[in-house]
GUMI-603260 format. One record per residue (C-alpha): residue number from 1; x negated, y, z negated. Coordinates in Angstrom, 3 decimals, m for minus. Each point is the difference from the previous one (the first is absolute). Layout:
REM residues N
{seq NUM&px X&py Y&pz Z} $
...
//
This chain:
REM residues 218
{seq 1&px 0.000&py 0.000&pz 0.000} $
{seq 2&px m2.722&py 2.272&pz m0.943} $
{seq 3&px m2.092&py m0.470&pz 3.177} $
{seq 4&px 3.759&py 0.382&pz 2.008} $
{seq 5&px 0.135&py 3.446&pz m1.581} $
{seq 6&px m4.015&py 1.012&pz 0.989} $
{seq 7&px 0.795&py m0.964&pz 3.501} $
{seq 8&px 3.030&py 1.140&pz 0.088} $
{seq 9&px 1.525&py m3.414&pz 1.392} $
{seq 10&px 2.931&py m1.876&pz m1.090} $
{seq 11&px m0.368&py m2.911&pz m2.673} $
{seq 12&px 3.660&py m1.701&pz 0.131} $
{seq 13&px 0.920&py m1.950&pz m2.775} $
{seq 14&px 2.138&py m3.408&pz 0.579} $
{seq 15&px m0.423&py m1.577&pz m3.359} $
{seq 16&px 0.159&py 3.287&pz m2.511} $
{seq 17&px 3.188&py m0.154&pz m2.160} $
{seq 18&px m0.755&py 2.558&pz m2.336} $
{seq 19&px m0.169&py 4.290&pz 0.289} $
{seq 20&px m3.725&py m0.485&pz m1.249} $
{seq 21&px m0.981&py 2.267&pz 2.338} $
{seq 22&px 2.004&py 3.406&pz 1.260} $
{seq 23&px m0.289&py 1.411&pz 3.408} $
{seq 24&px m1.866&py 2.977&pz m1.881} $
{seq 25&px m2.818&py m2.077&pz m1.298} $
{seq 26&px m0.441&py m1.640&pz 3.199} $
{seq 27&px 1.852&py 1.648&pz 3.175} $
{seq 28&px m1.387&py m2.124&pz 1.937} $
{seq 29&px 1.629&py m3.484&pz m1.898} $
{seq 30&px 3.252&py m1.556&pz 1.189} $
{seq 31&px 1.728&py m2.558&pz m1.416} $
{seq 32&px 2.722&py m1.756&pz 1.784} $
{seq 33&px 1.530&py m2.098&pz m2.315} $
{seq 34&px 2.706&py 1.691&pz m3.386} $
{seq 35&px m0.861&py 0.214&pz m3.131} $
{seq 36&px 0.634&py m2.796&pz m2.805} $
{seq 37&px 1.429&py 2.143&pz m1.556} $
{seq 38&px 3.564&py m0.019&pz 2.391} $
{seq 39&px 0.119&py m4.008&pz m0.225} $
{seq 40&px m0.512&py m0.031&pz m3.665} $
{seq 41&px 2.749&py 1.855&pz m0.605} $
{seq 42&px 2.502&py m2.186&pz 1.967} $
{seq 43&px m1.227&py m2.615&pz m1.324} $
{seq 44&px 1.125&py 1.373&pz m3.807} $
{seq 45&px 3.357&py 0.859&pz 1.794} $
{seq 46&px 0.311&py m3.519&pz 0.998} $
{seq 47&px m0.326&py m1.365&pz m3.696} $
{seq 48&px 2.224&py 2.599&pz m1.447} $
{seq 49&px 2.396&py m1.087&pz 2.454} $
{seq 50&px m0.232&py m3.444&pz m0.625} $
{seq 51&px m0.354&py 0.884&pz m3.622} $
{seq 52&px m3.291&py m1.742&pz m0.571} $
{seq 53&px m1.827&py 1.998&pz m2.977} $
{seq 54&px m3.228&py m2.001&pz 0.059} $
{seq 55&px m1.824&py m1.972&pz 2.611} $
{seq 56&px m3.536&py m1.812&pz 0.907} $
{seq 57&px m2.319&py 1.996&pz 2.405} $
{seq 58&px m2.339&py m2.589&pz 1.919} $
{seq 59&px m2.402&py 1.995&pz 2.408} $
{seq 60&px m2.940&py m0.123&pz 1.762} $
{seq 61&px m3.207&py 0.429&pz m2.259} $
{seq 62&px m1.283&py 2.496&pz 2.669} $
{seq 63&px m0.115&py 3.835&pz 0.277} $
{seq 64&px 3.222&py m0.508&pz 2.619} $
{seq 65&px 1.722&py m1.755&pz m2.971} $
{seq 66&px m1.424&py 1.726&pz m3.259} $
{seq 67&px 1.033&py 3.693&pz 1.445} $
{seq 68&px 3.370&py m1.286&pz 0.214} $
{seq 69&px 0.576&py m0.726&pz m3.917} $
{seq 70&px m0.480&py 3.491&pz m0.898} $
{seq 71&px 2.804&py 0.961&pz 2.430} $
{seq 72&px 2.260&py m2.316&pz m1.094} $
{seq 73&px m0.519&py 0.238&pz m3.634} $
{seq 74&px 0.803&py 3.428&pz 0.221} $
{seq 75&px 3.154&py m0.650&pz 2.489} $
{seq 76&px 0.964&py m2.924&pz m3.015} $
{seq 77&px m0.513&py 2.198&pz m2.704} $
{seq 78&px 2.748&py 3.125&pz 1.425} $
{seq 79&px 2.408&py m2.631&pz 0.268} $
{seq 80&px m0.655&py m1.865&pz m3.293} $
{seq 81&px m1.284&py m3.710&pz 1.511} $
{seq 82&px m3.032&py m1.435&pz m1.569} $
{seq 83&px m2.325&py m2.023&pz 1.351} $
{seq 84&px m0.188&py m2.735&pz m2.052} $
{seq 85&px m3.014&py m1.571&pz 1.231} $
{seq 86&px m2.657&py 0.804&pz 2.387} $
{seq 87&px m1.845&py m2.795&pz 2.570} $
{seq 88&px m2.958&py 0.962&pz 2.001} $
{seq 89&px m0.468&py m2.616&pz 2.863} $
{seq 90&px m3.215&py m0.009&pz 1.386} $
{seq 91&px 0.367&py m0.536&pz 4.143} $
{seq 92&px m2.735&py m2.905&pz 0.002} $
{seq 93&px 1.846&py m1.771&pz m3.150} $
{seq 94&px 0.471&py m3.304&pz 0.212} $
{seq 95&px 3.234&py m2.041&pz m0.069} $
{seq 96&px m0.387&py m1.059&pz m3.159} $
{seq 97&px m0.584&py 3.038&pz m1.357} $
{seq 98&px 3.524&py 1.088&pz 1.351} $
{seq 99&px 1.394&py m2.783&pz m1.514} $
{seq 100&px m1.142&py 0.694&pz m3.156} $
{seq 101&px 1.454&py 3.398&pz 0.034} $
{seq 102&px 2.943&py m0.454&pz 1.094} $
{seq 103&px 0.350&py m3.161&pz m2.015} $
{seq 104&px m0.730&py 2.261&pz m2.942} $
{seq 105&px 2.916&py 2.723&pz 1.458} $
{seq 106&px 2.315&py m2.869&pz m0.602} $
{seq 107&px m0.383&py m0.314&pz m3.920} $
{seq 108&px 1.202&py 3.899&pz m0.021} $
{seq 109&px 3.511&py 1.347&pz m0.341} $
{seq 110&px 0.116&py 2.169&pz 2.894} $
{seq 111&px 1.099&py m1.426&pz 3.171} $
{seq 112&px m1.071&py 3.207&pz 2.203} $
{seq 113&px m3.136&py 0.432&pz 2.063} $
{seq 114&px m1.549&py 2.575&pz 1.966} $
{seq 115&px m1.981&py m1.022&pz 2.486} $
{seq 116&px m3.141&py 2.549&pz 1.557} $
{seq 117&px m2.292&py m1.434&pz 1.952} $
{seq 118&px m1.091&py m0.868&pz 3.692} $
{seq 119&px 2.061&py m2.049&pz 2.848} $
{seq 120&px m2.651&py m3.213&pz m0.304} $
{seq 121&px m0.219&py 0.048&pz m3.842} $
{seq 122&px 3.839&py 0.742&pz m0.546} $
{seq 123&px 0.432&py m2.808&pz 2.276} $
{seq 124&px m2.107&py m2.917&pz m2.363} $
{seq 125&px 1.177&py 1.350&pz m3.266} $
{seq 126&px 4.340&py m0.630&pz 1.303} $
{seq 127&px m1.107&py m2.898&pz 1.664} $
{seq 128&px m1.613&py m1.109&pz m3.747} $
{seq 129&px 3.177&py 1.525&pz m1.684} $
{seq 130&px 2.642&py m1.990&pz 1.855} $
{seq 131&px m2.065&py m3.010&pz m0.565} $
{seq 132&px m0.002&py 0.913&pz m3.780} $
{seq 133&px 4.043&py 0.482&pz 0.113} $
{seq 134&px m0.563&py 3.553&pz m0.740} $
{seq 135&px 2.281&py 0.820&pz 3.256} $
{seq 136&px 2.943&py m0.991&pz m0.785} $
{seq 137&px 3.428&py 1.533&pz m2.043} $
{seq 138&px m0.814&py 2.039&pz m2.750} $
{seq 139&px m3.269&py 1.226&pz 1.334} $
{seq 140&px 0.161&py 3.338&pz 1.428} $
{seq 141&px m2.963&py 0.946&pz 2.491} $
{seq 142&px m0.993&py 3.297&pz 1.455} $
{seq 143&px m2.766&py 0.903&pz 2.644} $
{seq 144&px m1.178&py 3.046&pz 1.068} $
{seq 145&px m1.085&py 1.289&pz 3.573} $
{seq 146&px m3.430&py m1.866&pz 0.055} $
{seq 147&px 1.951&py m2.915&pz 0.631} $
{seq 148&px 3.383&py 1.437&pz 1.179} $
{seq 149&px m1.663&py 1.589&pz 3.179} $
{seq 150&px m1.886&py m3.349&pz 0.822} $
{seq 151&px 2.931&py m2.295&pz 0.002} $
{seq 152&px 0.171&py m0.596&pz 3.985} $
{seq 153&px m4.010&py m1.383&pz m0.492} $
{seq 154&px 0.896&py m2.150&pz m2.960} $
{seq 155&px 0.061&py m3.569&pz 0.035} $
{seq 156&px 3.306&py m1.806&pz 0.590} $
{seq 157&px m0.003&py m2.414&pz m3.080} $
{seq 158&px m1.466&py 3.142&pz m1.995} $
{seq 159&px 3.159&py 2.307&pz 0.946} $
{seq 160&px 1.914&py m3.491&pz m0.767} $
{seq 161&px m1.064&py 0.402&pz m3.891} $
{seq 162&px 0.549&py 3.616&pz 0.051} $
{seq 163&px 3.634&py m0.301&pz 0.395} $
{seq 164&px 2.457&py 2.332&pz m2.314} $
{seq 165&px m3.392&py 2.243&pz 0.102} $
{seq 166&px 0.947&py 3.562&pz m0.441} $
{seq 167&px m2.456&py 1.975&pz 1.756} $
{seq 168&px m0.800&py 3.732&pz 1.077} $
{seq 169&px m1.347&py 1.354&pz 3.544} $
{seq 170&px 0.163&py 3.151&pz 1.331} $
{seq 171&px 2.599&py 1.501&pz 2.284} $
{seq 172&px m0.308&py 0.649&pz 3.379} $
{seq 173&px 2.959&py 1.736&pz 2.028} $
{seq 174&px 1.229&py m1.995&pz 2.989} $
{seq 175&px m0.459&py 2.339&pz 3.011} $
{seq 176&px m0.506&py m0.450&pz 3.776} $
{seq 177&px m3.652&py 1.280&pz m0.194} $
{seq 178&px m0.641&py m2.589&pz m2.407} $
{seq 179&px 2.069&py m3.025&pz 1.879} $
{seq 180&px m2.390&py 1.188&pz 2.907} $
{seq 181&px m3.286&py 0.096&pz m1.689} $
{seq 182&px 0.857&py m3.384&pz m1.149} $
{seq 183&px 0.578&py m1.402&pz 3.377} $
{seq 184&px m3.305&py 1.367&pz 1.469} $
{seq 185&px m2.282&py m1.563&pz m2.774} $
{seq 186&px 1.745&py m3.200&pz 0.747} $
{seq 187&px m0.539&py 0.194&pz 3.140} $
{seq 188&px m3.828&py 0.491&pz m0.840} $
{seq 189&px m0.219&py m2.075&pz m2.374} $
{seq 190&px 1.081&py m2.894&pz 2.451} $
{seq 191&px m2.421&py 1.457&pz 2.719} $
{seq 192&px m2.685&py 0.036&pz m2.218} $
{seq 193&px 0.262&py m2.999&pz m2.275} $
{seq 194&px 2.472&py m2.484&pz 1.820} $
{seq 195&px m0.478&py m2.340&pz m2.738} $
{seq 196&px 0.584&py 2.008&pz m3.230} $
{seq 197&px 3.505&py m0.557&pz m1.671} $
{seq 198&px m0.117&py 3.640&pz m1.423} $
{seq 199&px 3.179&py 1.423&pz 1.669} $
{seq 200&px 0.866&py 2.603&pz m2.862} $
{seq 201&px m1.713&py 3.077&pz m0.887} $
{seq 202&px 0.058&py 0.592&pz m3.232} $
{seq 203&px 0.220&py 3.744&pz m1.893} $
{seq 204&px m4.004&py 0.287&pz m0.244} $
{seq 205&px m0.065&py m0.204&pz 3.846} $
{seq 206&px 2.482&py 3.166&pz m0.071} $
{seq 207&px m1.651&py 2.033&pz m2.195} $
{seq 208&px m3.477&py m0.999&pz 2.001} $
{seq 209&px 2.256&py 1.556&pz 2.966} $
{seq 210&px 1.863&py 2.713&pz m1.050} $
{seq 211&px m3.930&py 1.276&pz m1.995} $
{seq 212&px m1.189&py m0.194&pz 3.406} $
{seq 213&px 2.524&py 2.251&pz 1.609} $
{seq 214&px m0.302&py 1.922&pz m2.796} $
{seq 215&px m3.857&py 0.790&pz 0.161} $
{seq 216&px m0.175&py 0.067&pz 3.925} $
{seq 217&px 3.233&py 2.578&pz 0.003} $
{seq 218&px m2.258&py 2.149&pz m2.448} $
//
């Protein structure tokens, strides 16, 4: 970012979820993707509807997934949840190490779980948790958009397990622009790699777009 702002060159962001840095400090700095801070909070709305007042948070021990808890402790805390319990899951952990965890989730009261993490970890640990019979009725399971926004890349017996999954993703407006862009890439996509299964482009491949446009149109 700093050597962005000497040379006065662009330094786009797709993996930034935080307002760590401001387009003051660094004018130069763009990040494409919103801020934790959004998701956290409708993720607290969804409890409160539901009326769940405590849950499990299970995320990824990385920075992706440990900048995260301080958004959503503060989004639990307005709306009086409590996270009951805290599970770092390191990406290279072991299947038995999942199990243990989750085998240890099931000797607690609360039956809610928030889930933070990437597509291919997320994937393992419901996989692990169906297995353990931590799927079914009376276990409530939310995921936010690390997984959410993956879901046409995820394994089939994977999305299998993560049925009754409530989940978050971010909007996007259905417009003939869009329907357009969609059908070109495609189209490329089957020009340039006839044998990838990838048909759907998922939300990071918009912003990646509409940044783009954005920067050449400036």
């Amino acid at each position: 970012v700093q050597l962005g702002g000497k040379a006065h060159v662009p330094v786009i962001s797709f993996s930034a979820r935080t307002q760590s840095l401001s387009s003051r400090q660094s004018p130069c700095y763009i990040r494409t993707t919103p801020d934790d801070s959004n998701q956290a909070k409708a993720l607290a709305a969804l409890c409160r509807g539901f009326e769940w007042h405590e849950a499990v948070v299970l995320y990824e021990d990385s920075d992706y997934g440990t900048q995260f808890l301080s958004k959503i402790y503060d989004a639990f805390q307005k709306d009086h949840i409590r996270a009951v319990y805290v599970v770092p899951i390191s990406t290279s952990a072991a299947d038995h190490h999942i199990r243990k965890e989750l085998n240890r989730l099931k000797t607690m009261q609360t039956r809610v779980f928030l889930v933070h993490m990437d597509a291919q970890l997320g994937s393992r640990l419901f996989l692990l948790a169906k297995h353990a019979g931590m799927t079914s009725e009376g276990y409530a399971w939310i995921i936010t958009d690390g997984i959410g926004n993956f879901m046409n890349s995820i394994d089939s017996d994977a999305v299998d397990s993560m049925e009754g999954v409530l989940g978050l993703r971010p909007y996007v407006p259905a417009s003939r622009n869009l329907e357009n862009f969609k059908t070109r890439w495609k189209k490329n996509m089957l020009l340039m790699k006839p044998e990838s299964t990838l048909t759907e482009l998922n939300v990071y491949g918009l912003w990646a777009y509409d940044t783009i446009w954005a920067l050449a149109m400036a």
